[in-house]
N, CA, C and O atoms as CSV, one atom per row, in Angstrom:
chain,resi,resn,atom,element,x,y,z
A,1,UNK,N,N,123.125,116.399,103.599
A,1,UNK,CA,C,121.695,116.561,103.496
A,1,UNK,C,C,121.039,115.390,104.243
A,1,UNK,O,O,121.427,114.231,104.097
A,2,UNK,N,N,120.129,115.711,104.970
A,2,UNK,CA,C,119.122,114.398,105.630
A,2,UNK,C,C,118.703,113.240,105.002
A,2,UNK,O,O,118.189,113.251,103.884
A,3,UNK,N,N,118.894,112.230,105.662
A,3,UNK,CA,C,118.415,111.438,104.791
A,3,UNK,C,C,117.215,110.726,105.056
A,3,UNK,O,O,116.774,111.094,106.145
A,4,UNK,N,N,116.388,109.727,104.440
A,4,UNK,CA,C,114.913,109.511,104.850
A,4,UNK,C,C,114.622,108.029,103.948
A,4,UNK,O,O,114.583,107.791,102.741
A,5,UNK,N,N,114.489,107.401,104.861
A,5,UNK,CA,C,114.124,105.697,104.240
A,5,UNK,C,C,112.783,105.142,104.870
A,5,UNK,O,O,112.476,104.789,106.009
A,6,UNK,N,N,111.840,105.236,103.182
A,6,UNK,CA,C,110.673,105.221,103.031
A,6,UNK,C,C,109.921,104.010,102.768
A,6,UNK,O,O,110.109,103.524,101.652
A,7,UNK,N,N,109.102,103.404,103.549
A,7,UNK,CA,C,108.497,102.231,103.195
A,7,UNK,C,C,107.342,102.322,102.937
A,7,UNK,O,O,106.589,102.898,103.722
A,8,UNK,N,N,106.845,101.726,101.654
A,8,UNK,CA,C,105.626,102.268,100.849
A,8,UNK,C,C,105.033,100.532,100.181
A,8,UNK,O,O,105.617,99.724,99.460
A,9,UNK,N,N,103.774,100.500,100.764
A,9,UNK,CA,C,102.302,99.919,100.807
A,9,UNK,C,C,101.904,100.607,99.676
A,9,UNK,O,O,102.074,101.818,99.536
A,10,UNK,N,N,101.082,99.465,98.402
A,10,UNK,CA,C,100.719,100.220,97.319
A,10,UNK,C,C,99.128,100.250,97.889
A,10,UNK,O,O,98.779,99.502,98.802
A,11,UNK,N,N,98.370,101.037,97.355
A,11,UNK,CA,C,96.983,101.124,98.518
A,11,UNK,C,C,95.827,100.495,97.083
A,11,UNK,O,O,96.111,100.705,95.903
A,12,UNK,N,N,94.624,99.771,97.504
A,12,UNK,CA,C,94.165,99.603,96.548
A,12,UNK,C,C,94.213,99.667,94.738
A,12,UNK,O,O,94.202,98.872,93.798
A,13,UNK,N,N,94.297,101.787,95.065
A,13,UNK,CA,C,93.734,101.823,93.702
A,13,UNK,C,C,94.973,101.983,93.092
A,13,UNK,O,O,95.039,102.064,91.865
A,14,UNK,N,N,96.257,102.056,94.002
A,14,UNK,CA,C,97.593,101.683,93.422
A,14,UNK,C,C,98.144,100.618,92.931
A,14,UNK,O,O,99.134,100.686,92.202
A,15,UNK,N,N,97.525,99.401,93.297
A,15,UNK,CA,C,97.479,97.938,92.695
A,15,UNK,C,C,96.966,97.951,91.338
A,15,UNK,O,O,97.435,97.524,90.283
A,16,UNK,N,N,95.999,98.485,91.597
A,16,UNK,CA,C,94.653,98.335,90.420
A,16,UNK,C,C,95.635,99.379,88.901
A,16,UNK,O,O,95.706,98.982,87.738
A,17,UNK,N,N,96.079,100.340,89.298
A,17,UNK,CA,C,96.732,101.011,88.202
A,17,UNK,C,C,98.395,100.624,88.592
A,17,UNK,O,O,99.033,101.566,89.062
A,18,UNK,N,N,98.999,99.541,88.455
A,18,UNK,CA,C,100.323,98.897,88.615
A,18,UNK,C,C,101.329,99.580,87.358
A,18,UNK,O,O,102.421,100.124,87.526
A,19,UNK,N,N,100.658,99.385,86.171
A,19,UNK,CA,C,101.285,99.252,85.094
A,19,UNK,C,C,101.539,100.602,84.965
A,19,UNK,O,O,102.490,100.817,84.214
A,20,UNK,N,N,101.024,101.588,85.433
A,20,UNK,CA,C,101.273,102.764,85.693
A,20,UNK,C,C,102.452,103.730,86.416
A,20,UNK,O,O,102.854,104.892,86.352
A,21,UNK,N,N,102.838,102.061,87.394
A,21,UNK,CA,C,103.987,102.747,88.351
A,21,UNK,C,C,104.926,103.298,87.591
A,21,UNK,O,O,105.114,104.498,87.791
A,22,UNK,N,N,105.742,102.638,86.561
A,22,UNK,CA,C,107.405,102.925,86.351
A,22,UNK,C,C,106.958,104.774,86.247
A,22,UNK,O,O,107.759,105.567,86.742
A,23,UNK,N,N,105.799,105.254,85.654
A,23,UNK,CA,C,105.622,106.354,85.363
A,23,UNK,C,C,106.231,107.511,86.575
A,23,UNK,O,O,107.078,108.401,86.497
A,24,UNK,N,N,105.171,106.915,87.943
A,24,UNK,CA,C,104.360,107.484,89.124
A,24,UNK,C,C,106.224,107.294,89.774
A,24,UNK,O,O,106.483,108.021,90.733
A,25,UNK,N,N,107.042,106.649,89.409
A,25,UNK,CA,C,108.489,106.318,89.800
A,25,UNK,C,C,108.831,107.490,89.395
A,25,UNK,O,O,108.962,108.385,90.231
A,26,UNK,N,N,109.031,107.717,88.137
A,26,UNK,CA,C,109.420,109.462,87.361
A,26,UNK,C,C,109.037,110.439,87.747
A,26,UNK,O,O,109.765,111.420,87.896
A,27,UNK,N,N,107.692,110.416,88.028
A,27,UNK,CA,C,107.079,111.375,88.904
A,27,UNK,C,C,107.176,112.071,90.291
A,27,UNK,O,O,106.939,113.179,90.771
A,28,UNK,N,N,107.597,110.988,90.650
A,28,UNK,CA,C,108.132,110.640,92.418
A,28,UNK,C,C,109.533,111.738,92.166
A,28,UNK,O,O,109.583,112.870,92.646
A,29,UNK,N,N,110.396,111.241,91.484
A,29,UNK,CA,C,112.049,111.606,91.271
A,29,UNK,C,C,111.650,113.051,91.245
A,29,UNK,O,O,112.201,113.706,92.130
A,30,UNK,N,N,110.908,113.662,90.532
A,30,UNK,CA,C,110.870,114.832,89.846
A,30,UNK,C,C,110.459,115.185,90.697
A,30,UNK,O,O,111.078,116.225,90.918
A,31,UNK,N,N,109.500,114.999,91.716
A,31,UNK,CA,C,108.896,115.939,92.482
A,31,UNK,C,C,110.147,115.928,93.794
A,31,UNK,O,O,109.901,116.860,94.559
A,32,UNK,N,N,111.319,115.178,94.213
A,32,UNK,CA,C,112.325,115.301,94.997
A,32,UNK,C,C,113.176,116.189,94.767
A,32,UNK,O,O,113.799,116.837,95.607
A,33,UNK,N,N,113.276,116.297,93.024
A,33,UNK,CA,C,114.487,116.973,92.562
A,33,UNK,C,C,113.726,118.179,92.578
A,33,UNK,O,O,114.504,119.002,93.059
A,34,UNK,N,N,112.593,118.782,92.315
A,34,UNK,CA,C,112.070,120.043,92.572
A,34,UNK,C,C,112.020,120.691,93.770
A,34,UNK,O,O,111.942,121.913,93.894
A,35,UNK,N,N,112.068,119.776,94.783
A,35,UNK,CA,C,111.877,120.516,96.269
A,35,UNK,C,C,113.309,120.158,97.044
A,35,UNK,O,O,113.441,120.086,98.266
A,36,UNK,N,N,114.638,119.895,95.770
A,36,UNK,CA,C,115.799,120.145,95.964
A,36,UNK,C,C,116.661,118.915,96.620
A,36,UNK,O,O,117.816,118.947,97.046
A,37,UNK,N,N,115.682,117.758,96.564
A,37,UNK,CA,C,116.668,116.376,97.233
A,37,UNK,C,C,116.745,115.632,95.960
A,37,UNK,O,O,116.630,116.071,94.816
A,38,UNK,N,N,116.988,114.272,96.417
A,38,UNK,CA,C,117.303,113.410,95.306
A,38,UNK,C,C,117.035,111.947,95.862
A,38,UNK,O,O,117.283,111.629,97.025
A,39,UNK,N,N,116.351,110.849,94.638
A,39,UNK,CA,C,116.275,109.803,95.495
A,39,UNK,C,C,117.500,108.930,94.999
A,39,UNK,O,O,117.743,108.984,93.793
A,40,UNK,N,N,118.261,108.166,95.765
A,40,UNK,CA,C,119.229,107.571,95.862
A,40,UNK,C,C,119.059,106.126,95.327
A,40,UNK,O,O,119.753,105.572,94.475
A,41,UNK,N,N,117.822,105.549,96.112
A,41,UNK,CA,C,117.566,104.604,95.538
A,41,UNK,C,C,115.843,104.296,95.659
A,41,UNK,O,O,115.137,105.069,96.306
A,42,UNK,N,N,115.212,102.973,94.900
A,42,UNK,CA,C,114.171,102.748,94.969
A,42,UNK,C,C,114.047,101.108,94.509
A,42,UNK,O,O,114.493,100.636,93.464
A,43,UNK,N,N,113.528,100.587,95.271
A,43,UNK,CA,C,113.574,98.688,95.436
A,43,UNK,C,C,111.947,98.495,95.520
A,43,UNK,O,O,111.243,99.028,96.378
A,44,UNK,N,N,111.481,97.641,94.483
A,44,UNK,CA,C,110.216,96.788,94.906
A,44,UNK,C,C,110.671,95.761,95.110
A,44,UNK,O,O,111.523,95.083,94.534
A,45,UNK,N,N,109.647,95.546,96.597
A,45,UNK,CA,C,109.783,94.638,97.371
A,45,UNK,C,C,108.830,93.201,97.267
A,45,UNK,O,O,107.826,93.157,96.557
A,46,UNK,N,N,109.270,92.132,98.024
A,46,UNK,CA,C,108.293,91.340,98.308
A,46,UNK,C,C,108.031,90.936,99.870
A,46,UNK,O,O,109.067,90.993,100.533
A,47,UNK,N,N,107.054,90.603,100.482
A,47,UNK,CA,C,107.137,90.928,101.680
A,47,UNK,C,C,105.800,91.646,102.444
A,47,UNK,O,O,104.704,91.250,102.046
A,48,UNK,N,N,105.812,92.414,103.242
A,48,UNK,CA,C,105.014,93.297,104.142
A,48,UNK,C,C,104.731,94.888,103.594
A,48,UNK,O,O,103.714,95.574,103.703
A,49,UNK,N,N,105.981,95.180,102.990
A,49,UNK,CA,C,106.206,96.388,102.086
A,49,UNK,C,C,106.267,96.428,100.790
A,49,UNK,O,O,107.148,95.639,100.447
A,50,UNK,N,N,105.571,97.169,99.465
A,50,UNK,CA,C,105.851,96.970,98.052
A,50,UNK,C,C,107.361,97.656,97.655
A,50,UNK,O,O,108.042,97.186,96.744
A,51,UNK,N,N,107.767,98.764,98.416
A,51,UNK,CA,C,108.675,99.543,97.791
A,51,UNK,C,C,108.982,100.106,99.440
A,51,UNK,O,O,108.356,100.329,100.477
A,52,UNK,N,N,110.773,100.180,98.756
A,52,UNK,CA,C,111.631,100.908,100.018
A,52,UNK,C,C,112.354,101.778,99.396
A,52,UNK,O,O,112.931,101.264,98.438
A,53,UNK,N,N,112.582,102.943,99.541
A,53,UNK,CA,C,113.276,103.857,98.917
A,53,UNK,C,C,114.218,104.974,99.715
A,53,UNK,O,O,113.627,105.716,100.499
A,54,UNK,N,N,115.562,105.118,99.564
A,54,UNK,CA,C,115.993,106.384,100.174
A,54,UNK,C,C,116.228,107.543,99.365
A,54,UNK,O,O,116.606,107.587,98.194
A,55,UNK,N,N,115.829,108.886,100.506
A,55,UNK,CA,C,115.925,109.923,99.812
A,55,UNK,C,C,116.419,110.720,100.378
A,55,UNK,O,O,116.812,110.264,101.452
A,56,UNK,N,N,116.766,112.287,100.202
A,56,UNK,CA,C,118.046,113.035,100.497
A,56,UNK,C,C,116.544,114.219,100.476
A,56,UNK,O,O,115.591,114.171,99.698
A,57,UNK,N,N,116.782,115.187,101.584
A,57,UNK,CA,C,116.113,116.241,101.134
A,57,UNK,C,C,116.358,117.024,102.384
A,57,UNK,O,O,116.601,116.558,103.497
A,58,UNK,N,N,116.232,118.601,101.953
A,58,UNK,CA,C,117.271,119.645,102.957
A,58,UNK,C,C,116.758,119.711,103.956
A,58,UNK,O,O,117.621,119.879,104.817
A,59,UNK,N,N,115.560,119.666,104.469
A,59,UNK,CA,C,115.153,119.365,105.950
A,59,UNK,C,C,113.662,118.536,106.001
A,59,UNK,O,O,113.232,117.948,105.008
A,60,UNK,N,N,113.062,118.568,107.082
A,60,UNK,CA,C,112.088,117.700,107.491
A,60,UNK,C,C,111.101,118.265,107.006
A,60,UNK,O,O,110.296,117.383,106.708
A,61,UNK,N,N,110.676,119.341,106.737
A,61,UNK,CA,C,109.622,119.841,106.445
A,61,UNK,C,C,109.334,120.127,104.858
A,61,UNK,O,O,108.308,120.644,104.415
A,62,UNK,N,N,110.576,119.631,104.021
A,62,UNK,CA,C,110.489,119.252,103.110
A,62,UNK,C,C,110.099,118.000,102.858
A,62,UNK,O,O,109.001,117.684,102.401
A,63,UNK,N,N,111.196,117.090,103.219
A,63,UNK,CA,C,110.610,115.781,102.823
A,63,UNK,C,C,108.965,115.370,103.662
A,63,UNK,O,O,108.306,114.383,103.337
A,64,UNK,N,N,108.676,116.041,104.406
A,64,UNK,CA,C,107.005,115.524,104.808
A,64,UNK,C,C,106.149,116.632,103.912
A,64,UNK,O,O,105.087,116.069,103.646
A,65,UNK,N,N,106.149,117.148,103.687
A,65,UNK,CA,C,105.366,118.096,102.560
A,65,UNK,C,C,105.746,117.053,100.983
A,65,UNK,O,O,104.693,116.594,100.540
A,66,UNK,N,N,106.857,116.687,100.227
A,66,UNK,CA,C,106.933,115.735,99.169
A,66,UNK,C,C,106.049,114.403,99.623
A,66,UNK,O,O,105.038,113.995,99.052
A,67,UNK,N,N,106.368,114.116,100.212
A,67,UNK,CA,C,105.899,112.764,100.956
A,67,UNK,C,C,104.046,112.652,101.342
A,67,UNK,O,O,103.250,111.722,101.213
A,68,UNK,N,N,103.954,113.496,101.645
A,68,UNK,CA,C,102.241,114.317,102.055
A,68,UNK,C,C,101.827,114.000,100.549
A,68,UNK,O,O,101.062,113.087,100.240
A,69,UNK,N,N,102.562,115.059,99.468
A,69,UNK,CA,C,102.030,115.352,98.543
A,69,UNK,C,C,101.886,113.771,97.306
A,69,UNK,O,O,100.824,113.518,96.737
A,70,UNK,N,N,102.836,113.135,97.167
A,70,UNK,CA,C,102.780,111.696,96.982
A,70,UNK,C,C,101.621,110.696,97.323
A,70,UNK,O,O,100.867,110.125,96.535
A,71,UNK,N,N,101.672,110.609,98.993
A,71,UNK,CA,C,100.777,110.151,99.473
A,71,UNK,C,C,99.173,110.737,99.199
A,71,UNK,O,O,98.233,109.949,99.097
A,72,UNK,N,N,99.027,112.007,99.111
A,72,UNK,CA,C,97.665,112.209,98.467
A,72,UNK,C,C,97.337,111.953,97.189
A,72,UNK,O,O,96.259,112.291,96.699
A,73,UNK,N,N,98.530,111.150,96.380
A,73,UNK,CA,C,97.483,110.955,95.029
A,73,UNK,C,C,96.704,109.484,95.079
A,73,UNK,O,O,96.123,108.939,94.140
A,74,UNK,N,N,96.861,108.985,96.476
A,74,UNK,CA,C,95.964,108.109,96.546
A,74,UNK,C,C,96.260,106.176,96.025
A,74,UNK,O,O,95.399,105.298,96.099
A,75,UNK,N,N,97.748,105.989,95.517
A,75,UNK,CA,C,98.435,105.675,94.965
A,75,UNK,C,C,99.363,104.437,96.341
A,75,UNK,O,O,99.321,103.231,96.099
A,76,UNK,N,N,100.046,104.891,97.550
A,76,UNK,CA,C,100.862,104.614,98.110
A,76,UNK,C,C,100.189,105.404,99.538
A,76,UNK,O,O,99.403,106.350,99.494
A,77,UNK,N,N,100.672,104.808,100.677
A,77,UNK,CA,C,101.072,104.720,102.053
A,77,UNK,C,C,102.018,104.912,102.336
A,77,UNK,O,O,102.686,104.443,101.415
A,78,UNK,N,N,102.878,105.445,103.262
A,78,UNK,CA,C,104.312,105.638,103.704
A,78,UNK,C,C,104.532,105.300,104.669
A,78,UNK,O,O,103.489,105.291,105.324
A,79,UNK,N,N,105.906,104.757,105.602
A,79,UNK,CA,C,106.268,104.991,106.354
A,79,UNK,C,C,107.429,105.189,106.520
A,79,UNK,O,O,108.167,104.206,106.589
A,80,UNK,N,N,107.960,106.464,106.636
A,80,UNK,CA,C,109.401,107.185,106.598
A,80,UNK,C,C,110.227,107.531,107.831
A,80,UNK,O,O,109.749,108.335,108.631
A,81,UNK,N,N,111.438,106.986,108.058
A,81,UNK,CA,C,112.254,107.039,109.166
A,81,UNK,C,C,113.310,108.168,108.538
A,81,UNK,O,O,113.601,108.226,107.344
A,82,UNK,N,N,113.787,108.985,109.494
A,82,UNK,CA,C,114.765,109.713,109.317
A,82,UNK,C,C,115.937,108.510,109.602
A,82,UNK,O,O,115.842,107.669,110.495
A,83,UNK,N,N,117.013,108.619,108.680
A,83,UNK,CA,C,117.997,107.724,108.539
A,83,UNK,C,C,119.615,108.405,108.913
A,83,UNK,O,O,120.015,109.504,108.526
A,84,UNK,N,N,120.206,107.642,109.571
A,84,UNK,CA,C,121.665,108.529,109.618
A,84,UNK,C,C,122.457,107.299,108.977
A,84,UNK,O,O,122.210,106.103,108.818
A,85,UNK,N,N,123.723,108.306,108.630
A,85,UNK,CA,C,124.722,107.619,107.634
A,85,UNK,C,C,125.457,107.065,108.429
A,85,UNK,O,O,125.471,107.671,109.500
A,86,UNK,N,N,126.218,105.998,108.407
A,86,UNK,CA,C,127.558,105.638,109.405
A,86,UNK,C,C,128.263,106.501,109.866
A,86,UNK,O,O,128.429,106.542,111.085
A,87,UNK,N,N,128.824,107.356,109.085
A,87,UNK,CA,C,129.389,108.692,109.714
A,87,UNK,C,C,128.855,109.317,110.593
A,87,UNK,O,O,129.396,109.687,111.635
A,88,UNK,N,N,127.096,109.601,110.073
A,88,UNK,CA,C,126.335,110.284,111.741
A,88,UNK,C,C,126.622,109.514,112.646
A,88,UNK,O,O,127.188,109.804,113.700
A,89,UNK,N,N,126.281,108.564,112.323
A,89,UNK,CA,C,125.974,107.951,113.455
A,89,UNK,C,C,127.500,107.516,114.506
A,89,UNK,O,O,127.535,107.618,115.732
A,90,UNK,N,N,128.442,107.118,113.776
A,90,UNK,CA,C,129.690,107.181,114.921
A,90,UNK,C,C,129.991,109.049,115.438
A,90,UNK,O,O,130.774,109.267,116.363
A,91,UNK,N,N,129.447,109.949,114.890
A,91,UNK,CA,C,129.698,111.050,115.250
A,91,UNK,C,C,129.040,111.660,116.540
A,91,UNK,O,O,129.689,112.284,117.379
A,92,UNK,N,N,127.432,111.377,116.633
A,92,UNK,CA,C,126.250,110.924,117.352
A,92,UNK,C,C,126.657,110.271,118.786
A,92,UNK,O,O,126.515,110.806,119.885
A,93,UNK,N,N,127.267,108.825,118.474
A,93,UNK,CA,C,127.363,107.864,119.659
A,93,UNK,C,C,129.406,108.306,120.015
A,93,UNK,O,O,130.171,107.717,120.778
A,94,UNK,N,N,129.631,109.277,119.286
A,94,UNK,CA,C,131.202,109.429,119.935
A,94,UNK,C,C,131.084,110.709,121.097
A,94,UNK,O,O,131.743,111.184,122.021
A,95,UNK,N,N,129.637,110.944,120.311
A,95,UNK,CA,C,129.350,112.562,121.556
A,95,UNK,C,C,128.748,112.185,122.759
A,95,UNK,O,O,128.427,112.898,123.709
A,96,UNK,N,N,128.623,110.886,122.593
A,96,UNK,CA,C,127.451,110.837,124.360
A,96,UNK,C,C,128.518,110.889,125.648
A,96,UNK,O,O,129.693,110.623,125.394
A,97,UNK,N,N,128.209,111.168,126.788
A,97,UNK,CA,C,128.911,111.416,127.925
A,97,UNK,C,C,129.513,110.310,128.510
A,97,UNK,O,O,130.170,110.439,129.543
């Protein structure tokens, strides 16, 4: 399954309701495991980014529709890279010409 490593900016009124996160964390999970991925992991950060997280989900147009839908509660910012595993990736760079 694809994988996707997410870097997430808490946005104002996501600061302002903090104590709220571990919740909006549960929330997050549930809405991955409903649209059939899973998150693997999730780290608050210190730094440039509040939170880095990877997640598993069956194609792209899933995880940007979860991710969309997250991001509109107004809560978090994203910025999500499609991620390959070591395995892709020697599989990837064993195919070039």
């Amino acid at each position: 399954m694809p994988s996707y490593l997410s870097l997430l900016k808490w946005t104002d009124q996501g600061v302002r309701a903090v104590k709220e996160s571990p919740q909006r964390i549960d929330q997050a999970k549930q809405a991955v495991e409903q649209a059939g991925g899973r998150m693997i992991f999730y780290y608050m950060l210190l730094g440039e980014y509040d939170v880095a997280s990877l997640l598993e989900f069956p194609d792209d147009e899933t995880a940007t529709r979860v991710l969309l839908t997250l991001g509109s509660q107004g809560n978090v910012r994203t910025t999500t890279m499609k991620a390959f595993t070591e395995d892709e990736a020697r599989q990837i760079i064993g195919s070039l010409p």
